[in-house]
C-alpha positions as CSV (number, residue, x, y, z in Angstrom):
1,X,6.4,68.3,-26.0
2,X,6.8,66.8,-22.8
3,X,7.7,63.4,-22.0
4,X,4.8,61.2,-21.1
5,X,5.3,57.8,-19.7
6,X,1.7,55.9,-19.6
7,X,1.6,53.1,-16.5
8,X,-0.6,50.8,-17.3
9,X,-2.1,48.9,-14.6
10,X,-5.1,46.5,-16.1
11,X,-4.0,42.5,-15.0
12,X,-5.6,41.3,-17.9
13,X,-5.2,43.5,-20.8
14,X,-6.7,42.2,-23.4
15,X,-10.2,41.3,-21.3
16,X,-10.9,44.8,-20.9
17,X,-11.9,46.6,-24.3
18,X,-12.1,49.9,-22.8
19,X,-8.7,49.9,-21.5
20,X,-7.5,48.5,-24.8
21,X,-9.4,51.6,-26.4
22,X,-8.2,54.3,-23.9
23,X,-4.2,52.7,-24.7
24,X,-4.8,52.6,-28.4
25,X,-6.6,56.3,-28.2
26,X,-3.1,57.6,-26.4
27,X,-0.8,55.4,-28.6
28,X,-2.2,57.4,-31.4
29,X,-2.5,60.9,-30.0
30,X,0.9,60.1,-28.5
31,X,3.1,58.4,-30.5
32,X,6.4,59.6,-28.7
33,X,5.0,58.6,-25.2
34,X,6.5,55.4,-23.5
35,X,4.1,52.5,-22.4
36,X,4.9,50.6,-19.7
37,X,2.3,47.3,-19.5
38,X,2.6,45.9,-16.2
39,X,1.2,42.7,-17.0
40,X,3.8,41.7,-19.2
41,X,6.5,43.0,-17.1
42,X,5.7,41.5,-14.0
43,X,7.5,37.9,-13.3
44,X,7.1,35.8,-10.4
45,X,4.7,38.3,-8.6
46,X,7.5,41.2,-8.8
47,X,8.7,43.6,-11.1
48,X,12.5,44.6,-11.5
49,X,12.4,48.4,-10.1
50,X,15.5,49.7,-12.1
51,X,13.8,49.6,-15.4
52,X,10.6,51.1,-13.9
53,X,12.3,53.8,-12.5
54,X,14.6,54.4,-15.5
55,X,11.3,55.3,-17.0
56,X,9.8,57.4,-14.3
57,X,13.2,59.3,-14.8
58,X,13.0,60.0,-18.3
59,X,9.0,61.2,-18.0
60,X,7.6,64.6,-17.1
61,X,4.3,63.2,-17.2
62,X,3.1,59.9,-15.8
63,X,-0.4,59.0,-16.5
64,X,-1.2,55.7,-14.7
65,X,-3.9,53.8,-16.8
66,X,-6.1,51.1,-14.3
67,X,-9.7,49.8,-13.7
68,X,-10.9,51.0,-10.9
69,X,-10.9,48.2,-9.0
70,X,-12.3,47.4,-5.0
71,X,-12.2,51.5,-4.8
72,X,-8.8,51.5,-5.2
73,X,-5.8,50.4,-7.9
74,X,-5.3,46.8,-8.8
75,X,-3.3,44.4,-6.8
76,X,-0.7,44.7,-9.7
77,X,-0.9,48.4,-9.8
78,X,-0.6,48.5,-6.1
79,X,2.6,46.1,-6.1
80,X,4.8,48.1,-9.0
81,X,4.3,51.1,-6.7
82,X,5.6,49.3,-3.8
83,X,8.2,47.3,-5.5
84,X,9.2,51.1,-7.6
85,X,8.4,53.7,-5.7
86,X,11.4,53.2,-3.0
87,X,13.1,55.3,-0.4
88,X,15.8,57.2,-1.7
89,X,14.2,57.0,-5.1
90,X,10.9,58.6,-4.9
91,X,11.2,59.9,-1.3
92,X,13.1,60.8,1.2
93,X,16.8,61.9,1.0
94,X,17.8,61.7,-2.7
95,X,14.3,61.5,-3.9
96,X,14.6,62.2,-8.0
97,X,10.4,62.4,-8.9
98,X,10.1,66.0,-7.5
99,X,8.3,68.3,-10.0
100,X,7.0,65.3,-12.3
101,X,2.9,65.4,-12.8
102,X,1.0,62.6,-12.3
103,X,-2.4,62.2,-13.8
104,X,-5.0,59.3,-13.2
105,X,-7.0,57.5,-16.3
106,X,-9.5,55.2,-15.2
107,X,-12.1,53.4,-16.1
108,X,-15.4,51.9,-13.7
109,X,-17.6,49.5,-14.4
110,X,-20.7,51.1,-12.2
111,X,-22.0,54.7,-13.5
112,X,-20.7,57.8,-12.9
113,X,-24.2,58.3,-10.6
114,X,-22.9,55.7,-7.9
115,X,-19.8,57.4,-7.4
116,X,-21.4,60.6,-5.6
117,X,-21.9,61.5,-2.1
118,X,-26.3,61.0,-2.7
119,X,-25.0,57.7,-4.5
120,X,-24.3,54.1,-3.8
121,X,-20.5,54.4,-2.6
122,X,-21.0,57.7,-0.6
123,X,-17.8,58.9,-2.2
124,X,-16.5,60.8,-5.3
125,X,-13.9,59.0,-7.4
126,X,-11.3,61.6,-6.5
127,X,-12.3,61.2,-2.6
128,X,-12.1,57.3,-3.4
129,X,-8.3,57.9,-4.7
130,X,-7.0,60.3,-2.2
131,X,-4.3,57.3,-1.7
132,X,-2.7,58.2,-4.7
133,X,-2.5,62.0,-4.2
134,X,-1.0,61.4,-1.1
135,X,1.8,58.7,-2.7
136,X,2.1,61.9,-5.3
137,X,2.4,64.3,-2.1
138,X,4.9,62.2,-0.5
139,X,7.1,61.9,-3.4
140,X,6.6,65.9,-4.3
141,X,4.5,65.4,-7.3
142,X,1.7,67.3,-8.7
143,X,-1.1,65.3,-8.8
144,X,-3.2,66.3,-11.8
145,X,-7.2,66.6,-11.2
């Protein structure tokens, strides 16, 4: 079994039942996996990078967990992959994620009808996230569909 790290990216965990479900749901199915829950890691408006990337080390599998939020990742979401995914470690010279899958679970609070090209954002989710398959890209990881 691979390792699996799960990311997860919700600022207010315990206001969002189906992020709670989705965590509990891979808790279960994966007991061995590691969760990493942002909200209680961050402090000040930062998060400490060397046990974020210690993790991201140890995973073959990264699923990063979120509500999809503005069209894009949370603001908390958004600042662990700043404040983590560094030159040196991630990309560039010396980069160490190379190889590692990432795979996106989200969840939307408009219908799966609105996110079409005939629908009220114009755009599929997956068009809506190509910022995260390029961050994959850049740091040679396979970005899961």
């Amino acid at each position: 079994m691979k390792n699996i790290l799960v990311v997860s990216g919700h600022p207010n965990p315990s206001a969002s039942l189906a992020n709670k479900t989705i965590l509990e749901s891979l808790r279960t199915a994966f007991p061995q996996a590691q969760f990493r829950e942002l909200a209680s890691l961050v402090k000040e408006g930062h998060f400490d990078p060397v046990p974020e990337q210690e993790a991201l080390l140890k995973a073959d599998v990264i699923v990063l967990q979120f509500p999809f939020n503005w069209y894009s990742v949370p603001g908390l979401l958004k600042t662990w992959i700043d404040e983590v995914l560094l030159h040196g470690f991630a990309y560039g010279s010396g980069a160490k994620l190379s190889g590692k899958t990432v795979l996106l679970s989200i969840t939307a609070g408009a219908p799966e009808a609105a996110y079409q090209r005939d629908g009220f954002t114009g755009h599929t989710v997956f068009e809506l996230l190509t910022p995260l398959a390029v961050t994959a890209k850049a740091c040679s990881m396979i970005f899961a569909e």
